[in-house]
Residue frames as a rotation matrix with the C-alpha (Angstrom) as fourth column:
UNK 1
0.577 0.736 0.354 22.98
-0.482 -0.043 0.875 17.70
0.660 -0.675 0.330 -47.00
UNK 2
-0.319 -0.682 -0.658 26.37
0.569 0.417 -0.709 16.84
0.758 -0.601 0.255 -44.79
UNK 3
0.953 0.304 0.012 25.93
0.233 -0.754 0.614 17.54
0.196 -0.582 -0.789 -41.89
UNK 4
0.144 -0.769 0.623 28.91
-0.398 -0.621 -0.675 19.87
0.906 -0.151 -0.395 -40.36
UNK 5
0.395 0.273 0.877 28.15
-0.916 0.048 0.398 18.74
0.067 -0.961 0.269 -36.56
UNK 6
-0.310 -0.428 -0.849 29.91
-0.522 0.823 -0.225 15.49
0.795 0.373 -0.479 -35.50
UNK 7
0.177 0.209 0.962 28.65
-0.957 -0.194 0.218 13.13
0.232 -0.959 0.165 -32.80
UNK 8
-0.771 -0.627 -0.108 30.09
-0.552 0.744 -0.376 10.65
0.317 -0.230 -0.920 -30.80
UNK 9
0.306 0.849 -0.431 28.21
-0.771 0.486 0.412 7.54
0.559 0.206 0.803 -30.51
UNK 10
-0.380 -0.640 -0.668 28.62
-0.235 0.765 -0.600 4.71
0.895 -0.071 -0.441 -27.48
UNK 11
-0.067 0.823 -0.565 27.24
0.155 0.568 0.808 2.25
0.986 -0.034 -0.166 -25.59
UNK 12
0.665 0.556 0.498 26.27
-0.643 0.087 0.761 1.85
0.380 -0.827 0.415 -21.82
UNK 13
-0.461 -0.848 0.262 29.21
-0.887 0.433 -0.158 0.04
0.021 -0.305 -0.952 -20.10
UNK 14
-0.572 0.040 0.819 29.10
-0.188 0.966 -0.178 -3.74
-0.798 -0.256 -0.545 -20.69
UNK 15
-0.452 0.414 -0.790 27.66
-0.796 -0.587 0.147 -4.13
-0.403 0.695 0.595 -24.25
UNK 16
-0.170 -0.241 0.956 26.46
0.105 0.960 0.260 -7.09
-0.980 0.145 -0.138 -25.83
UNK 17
-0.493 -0.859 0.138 27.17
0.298 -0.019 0.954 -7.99
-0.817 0.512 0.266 -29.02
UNK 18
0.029 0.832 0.555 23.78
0.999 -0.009 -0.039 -6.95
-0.027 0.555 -0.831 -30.63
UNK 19
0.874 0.357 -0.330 24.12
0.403 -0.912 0.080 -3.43
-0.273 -0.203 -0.940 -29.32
UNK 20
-0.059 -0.935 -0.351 27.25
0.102 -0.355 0.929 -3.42
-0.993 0.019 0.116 -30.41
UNK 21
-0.433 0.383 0.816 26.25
0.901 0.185 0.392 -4.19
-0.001 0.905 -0.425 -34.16
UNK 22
0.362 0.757 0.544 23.48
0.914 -0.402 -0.049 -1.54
0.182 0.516 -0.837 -33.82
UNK 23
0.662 -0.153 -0.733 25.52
0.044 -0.969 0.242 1.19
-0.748 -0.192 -0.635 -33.24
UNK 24
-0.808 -0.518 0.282 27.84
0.359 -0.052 0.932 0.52
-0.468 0.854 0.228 -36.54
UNK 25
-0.569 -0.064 0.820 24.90
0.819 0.055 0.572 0.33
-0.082 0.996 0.021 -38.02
UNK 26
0.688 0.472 -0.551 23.66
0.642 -0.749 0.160 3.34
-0.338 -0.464 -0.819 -36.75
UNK 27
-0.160 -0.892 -0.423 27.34
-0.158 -0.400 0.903 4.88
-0.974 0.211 -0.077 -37.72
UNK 28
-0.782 -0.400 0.477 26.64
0.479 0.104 0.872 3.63
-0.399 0.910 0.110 -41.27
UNK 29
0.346 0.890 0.297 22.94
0.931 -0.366 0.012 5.32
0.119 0.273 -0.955 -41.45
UNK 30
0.858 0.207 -0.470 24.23
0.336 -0.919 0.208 8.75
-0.389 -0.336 -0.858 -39.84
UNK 31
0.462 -0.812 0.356 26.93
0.497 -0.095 -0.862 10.26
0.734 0.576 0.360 -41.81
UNK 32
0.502 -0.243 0.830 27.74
-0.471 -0.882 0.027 12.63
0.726 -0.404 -0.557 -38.92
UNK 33
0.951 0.115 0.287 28.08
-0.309 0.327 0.893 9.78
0.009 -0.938 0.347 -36.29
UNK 34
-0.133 -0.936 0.326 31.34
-0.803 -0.091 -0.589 8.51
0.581 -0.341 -0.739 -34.56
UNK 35
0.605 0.771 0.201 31.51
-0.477 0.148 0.867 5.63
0.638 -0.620 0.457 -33.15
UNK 36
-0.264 -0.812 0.521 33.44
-0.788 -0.130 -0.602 4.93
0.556 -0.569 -0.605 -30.26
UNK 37
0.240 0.045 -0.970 33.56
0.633 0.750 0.191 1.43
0.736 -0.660 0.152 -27.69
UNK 38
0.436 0.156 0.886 33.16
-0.261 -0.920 0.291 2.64
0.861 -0.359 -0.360 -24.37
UNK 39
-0.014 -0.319 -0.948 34.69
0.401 0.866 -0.298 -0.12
0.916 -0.384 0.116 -22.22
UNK 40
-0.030 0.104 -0.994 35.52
0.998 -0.047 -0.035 0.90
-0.050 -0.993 -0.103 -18.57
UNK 41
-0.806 -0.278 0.522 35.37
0.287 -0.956 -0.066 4.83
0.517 0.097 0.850 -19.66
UNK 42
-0.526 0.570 -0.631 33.47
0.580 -0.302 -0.756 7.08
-0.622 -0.764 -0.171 -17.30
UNK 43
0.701 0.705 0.108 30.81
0.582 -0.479 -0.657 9.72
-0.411 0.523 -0.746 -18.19
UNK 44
0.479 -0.691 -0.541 33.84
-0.190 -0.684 0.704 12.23
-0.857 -0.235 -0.459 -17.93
UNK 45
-0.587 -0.745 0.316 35.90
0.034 0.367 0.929 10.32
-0.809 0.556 -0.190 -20.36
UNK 46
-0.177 0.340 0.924 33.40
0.893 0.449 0.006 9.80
-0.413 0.826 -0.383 -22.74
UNK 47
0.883 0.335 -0.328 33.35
0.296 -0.941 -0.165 13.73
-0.364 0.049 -0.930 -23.12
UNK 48
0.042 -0.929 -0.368 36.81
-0.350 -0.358 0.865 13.82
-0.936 0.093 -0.340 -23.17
UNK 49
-0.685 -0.255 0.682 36.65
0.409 0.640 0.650 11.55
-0.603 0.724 -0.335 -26.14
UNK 50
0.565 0.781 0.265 34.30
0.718 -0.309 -0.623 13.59
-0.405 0.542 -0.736 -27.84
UNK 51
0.607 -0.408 -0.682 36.40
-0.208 -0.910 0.360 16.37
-0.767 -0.077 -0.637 -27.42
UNK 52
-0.617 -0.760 -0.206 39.55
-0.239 -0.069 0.969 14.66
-0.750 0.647 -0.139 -29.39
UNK 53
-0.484 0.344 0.805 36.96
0.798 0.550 0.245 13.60
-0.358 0.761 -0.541 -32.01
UNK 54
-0.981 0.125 0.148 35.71
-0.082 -0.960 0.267 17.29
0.176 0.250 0.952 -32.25
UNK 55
0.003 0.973 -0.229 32.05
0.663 0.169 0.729 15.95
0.749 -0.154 -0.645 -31.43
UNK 56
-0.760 0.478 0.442 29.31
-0.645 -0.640 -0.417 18.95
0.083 -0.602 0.794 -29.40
UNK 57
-0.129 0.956 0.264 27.37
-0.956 -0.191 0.224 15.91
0.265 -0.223 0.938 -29.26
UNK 58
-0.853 -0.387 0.349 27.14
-0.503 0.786 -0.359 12.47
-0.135 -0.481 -0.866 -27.42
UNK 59
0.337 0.803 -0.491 24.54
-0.769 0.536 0.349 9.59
0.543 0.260 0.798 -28.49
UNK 60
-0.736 -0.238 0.634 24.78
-0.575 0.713 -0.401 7.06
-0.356 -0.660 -0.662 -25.43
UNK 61
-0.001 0.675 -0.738 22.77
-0.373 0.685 0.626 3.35
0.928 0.276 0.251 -26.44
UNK 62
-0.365 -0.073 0.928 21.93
-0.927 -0.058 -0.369 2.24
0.081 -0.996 -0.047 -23.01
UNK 63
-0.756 -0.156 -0.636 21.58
-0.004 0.972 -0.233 -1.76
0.654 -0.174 -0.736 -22.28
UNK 64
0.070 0.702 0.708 18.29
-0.994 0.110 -0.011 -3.84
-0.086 -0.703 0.706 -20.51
UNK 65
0.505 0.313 0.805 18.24
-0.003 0.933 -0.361 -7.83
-0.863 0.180 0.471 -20.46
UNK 66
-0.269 -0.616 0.740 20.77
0.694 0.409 0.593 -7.74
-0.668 0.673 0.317 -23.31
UNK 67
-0.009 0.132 0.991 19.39
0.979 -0.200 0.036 -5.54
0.203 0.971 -0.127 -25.77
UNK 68
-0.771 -0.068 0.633 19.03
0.123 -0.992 0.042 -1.88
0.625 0.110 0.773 -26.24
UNK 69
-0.130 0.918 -0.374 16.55
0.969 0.037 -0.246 0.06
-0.212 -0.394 -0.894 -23.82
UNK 70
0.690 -0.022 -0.724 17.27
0.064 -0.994 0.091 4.02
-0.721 -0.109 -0.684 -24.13
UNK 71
-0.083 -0.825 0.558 18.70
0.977 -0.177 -0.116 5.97
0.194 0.536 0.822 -26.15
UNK 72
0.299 -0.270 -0.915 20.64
0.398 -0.836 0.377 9.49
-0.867 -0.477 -0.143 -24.78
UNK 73
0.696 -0.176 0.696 20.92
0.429 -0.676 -0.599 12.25
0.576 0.716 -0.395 -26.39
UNK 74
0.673 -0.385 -0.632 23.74
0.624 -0.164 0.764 14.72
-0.397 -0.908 0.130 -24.68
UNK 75
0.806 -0.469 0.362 25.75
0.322 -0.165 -0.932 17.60
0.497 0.868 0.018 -25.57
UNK 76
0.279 -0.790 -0.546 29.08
0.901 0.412 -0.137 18.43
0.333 -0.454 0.826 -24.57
UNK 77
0.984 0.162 -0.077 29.27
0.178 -0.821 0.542 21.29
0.025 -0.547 -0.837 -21.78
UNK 78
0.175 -0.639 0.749 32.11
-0.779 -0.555 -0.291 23.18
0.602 -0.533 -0.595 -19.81
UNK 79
-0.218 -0.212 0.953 31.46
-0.974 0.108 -0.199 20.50
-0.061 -0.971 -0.230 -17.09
UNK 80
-0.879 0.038 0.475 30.95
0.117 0.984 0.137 17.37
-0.462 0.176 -0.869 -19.42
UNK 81
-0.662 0.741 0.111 27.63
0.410 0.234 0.882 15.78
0.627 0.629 -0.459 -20.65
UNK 82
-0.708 0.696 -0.119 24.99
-0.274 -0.426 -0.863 17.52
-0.651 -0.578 0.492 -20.07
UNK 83
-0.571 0.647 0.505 21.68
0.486 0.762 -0.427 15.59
-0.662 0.002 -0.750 -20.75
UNK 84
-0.746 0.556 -0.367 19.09
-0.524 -0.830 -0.192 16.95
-0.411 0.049 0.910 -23.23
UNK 85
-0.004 0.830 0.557 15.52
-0.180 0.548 -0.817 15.78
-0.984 -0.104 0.147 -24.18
UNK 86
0.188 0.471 0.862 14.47
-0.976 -0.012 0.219 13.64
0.114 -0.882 0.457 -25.14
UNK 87
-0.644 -0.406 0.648 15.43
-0.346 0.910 0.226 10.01
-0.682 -0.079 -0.727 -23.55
UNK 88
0.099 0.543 -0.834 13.86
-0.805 0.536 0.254 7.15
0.585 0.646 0.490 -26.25
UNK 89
-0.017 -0.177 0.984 13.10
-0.502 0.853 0.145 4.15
-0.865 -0.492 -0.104 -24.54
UNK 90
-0.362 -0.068 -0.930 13.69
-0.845 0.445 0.296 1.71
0.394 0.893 -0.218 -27.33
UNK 91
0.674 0.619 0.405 10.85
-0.509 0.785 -0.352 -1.78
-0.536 0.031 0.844 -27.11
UNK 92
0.332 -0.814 0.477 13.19
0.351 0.575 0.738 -3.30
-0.876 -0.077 0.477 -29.76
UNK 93
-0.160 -0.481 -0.862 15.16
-0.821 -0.421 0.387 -2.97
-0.549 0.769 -0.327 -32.71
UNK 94
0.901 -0.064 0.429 15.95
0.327 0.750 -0.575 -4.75
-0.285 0.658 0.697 -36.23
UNK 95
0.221 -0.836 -0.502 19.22
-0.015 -0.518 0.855 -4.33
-0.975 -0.182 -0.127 -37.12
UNK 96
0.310 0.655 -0.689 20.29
-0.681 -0.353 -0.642 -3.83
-0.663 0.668 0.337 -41.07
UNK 97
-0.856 -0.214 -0.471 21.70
-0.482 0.660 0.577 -7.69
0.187 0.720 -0.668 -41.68
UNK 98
-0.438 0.649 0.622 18.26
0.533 0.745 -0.402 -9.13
-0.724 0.155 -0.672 -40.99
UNK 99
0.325 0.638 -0.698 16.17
-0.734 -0.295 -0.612 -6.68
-0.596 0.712 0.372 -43.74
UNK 100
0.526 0.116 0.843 17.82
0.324 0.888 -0.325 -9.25
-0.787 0.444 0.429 -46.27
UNK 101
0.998 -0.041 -0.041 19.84
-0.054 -0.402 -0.914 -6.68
0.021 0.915 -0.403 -48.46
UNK 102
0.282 -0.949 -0.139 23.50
0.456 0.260 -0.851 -6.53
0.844 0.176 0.506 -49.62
UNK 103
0.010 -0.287 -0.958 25.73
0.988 -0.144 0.054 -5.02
-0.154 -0.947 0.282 -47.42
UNK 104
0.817 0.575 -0.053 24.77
0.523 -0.776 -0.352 -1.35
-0.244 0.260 -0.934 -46.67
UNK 105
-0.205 -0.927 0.314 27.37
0.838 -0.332 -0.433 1.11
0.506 0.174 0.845 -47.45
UNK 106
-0.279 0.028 -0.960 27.84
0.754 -0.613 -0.237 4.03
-0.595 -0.790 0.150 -44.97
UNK 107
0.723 0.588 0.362 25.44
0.658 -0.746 -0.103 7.32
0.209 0.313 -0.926 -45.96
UNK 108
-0.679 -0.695 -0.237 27.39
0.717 -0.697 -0.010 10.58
-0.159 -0.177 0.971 -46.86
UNK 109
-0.848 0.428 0.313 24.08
-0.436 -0.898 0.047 12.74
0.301 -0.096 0.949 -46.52
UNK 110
-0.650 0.554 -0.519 21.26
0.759 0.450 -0.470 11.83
-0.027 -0.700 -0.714 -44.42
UNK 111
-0.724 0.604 0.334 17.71
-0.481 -0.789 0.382 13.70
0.494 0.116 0.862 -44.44
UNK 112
-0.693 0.717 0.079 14.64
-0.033 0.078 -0.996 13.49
-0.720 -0.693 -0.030 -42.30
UNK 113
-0.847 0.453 0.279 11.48
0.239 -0.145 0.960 12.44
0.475 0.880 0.014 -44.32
UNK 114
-0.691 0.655 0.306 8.63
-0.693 -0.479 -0.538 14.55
-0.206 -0.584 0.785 -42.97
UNK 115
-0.714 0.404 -0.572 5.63
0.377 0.910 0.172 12.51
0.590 -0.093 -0.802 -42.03
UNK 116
0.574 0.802 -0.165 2.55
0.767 -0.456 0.451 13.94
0.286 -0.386 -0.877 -39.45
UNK 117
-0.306 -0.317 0.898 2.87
0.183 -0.945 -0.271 17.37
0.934 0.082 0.347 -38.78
UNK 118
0.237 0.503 0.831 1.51
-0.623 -0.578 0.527 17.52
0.745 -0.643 0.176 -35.42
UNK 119
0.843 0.321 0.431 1.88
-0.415 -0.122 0.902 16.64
0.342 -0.939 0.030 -31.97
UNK 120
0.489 -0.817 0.307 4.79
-0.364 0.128 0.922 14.48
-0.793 -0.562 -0.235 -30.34
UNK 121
0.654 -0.215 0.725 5.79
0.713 0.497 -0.496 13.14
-0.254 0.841 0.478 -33.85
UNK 122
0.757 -0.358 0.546 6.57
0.336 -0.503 -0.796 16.35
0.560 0.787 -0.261 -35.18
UNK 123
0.809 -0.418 0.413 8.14
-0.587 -0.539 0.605 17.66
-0.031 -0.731 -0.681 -31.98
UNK 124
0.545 -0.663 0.513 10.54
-0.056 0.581 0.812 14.13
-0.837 -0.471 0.279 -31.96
UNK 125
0.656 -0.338 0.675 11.36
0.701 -0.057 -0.711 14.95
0.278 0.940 0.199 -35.81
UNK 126
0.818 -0.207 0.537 12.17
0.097 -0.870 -0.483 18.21
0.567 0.447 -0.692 -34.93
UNK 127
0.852 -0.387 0.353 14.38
-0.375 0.021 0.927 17.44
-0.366 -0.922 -0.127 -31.96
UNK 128
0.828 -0.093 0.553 16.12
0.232 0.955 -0.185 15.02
-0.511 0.282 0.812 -34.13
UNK 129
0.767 0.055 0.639 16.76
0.637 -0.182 -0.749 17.42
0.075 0.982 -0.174 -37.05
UNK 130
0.738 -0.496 0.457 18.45
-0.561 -0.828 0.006 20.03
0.375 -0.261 -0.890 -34.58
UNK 131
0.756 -0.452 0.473 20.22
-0.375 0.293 0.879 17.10
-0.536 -0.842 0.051 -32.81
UNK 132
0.038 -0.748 0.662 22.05
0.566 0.562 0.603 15.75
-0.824 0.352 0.445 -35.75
UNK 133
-0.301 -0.754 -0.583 21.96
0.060 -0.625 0.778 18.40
-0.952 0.199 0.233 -37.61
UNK 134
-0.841 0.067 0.537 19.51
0.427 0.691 0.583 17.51
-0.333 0.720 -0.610 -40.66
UNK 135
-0.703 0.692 -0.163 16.99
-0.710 -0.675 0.199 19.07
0.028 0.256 0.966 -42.75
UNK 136
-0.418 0.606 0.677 13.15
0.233 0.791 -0.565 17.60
-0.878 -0.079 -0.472 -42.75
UNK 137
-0.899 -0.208 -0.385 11.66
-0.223 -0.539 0.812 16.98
-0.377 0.816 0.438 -46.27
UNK 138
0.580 0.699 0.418 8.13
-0.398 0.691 -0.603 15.88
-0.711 0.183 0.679 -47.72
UNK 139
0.354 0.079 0.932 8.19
0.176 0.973 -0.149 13.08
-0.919 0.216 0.331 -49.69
UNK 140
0.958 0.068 0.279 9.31
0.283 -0.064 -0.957 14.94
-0.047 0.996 -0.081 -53.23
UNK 141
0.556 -0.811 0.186 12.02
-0.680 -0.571 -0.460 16.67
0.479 0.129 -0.868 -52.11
UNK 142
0.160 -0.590 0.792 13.76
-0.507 0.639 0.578 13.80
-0.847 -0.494 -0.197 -50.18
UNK 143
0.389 -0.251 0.887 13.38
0.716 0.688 -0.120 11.80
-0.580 0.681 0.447 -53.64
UNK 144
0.915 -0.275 0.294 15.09
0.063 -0.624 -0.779 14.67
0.398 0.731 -0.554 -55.36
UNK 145
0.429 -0.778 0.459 17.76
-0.889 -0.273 0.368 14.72
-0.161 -0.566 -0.808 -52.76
UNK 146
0.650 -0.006 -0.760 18.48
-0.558 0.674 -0.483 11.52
0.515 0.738 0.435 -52.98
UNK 147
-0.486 -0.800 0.350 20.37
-0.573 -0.011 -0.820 10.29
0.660 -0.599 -0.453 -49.69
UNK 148
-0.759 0.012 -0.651 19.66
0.526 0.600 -0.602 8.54
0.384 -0.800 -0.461 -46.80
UNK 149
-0.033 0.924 0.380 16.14
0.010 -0.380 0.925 8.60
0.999 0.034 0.003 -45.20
UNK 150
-0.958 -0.227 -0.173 15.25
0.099 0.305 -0.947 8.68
0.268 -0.925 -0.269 -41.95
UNK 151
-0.411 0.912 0.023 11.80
-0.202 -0.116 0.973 7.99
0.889 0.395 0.231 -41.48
UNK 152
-0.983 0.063 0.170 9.25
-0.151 0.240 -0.959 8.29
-0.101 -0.969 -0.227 -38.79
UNK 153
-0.424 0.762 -0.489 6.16
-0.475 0.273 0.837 6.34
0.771 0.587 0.246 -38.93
UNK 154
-0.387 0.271 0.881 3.85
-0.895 0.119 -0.430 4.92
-0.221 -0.955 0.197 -36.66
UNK 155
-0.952 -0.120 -0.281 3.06
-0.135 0.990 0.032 1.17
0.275 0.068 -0.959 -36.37
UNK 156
-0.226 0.974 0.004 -0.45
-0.095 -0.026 0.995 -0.76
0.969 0.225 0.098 -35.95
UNK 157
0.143 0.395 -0.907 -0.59
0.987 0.011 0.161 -0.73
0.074 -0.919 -0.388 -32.25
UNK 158
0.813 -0.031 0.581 0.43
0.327 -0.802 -0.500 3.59
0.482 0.597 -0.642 -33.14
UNK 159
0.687 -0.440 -0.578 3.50
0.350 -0.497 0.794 3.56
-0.637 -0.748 -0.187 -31.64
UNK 160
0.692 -0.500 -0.520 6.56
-0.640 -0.758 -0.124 5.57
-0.332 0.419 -0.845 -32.83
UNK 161
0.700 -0.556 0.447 8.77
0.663 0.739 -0.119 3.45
-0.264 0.380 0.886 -35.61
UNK 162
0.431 -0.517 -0.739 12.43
-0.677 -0.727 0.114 5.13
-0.597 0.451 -0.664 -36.70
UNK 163
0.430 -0.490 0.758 13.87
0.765 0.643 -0.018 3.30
-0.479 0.588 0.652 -39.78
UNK 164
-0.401 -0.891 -0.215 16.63
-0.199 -0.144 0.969 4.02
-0.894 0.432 -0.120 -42.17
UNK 165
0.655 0.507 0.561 15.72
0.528 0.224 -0.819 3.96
-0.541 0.832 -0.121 -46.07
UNK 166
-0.659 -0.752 -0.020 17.79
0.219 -0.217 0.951 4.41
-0.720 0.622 0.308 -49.20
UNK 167
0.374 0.892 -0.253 16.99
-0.310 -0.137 -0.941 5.81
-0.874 0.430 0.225 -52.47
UNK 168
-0.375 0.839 -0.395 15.87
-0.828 -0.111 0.550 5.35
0.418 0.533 0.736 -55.67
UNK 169
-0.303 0.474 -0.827 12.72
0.074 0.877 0.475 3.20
0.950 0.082 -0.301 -54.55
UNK 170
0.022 0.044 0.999 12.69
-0.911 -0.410 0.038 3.99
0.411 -0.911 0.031 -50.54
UNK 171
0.490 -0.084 -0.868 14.01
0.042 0.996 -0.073 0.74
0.871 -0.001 0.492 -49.93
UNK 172
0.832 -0.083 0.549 14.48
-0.543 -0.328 0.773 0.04
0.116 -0.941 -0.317 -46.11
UNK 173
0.087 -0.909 -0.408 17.88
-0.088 0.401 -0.912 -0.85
0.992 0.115 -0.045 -45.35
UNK 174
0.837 0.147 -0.527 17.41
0.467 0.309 0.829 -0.32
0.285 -0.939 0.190 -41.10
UNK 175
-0.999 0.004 -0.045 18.48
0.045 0.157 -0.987 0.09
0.003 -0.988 -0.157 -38.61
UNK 176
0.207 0.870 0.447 14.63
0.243 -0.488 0.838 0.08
0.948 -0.065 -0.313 -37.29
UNK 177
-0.941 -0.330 0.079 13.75
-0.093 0.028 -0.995 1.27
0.327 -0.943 -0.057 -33.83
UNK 178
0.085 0.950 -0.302 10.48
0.462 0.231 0.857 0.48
0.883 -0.212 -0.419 -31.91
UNK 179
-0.771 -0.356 0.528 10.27
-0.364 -0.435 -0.824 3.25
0.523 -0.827 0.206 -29.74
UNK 180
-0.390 0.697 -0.601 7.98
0.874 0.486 -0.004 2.13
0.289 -0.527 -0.799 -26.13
UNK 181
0.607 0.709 -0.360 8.03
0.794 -0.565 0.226 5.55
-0.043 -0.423 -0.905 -25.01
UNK 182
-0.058 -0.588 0.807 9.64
0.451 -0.736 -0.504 9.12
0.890 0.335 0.308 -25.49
UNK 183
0.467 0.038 -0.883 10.23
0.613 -0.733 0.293 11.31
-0.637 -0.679 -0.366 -21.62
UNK 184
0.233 -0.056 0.971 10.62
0.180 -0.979 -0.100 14.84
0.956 0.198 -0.218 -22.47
């Protein structure tokens, strides 16, 4: 369950050092990801740099009041990045040295674990799956696979949670995200 598809991962110009963190550990959850520091590079550049990294796809972590607010999706055109749905606003994160576990080691196969079948859930699974490149599984077959989870789940106020989970045990390892709101 590699994915084939590589994508370049990097922040919003001016990072701080939290959003820096969560995008390793993003890089260590996605086996596919790249990640790249984006200092004074332009949108342009950051395409170009996909290019030498062979990445058709561009994961931008965009910056509010210090922390993460958005995450871009974006694949790489003829004429650069070209945006595609949909934007995550990200409420906050956890990143994966507070869960409390050893240090993760970087995932060399990565699966969606299916969760509600219907409405914007299933639609932001599927979006996911095509964007990085990942099958979705129910709950038996992911523990037969045996890789990196990626789980979507919905918290008690019902908004949209994305966490990271290892197996045997589904033991969260994180990144989490707390998403505030999805634009399509």
């Amino acid at each position: 369950m590699v994915s084939s598809r590589k994508i370049l991962l990097t922040t919003s110009r001016d990072p701080t050092p939290r959003i820096r963190t969560f995008c390793k550990d993003l890089m260590r959850a996605i086996p596919s990801v790249v990640s790249v520091n984006r200092g004074k590079m332009s949108v342009d550049e950051v395409a170009e740099k996909a290019l030498e990294h062979d990445a058709d796809h561009v994961a931008i972590v965009d910056r509010w009041h210090g922390g993460p607010s958005a995450l871009k999706f974006f694949r790489v055109g003829q004429s650069g990045l070209v945006l595609t749905s949909p934007v995550i606003h990200v409420a906050g994160i956890r990143l994966q040295r507070e869960f409390g576990v050893p240090k993760v080691k970087p995932a060399h196969s990565m699966v969606l674990l299916e969760s509600e079948n219907s409405g914007e859930m299933l639609r932001l699974m599927e979006t996911f799956s095509s964007f990085f490149s990942v099958p979705i599984l129910s709950m038996d077959e992911a523990a037969k696979a045996g890789p990196t989870l990626m789980c979507f789940s919905r918290d008690k106020a019902r908004g949209i949670v994305i966490t990271f989970m290892v197996e045997p045990g589904h033991v969260e390892v994180g990144p989490r995200i707390s998403v505030s709101r999805v634009e399509w």
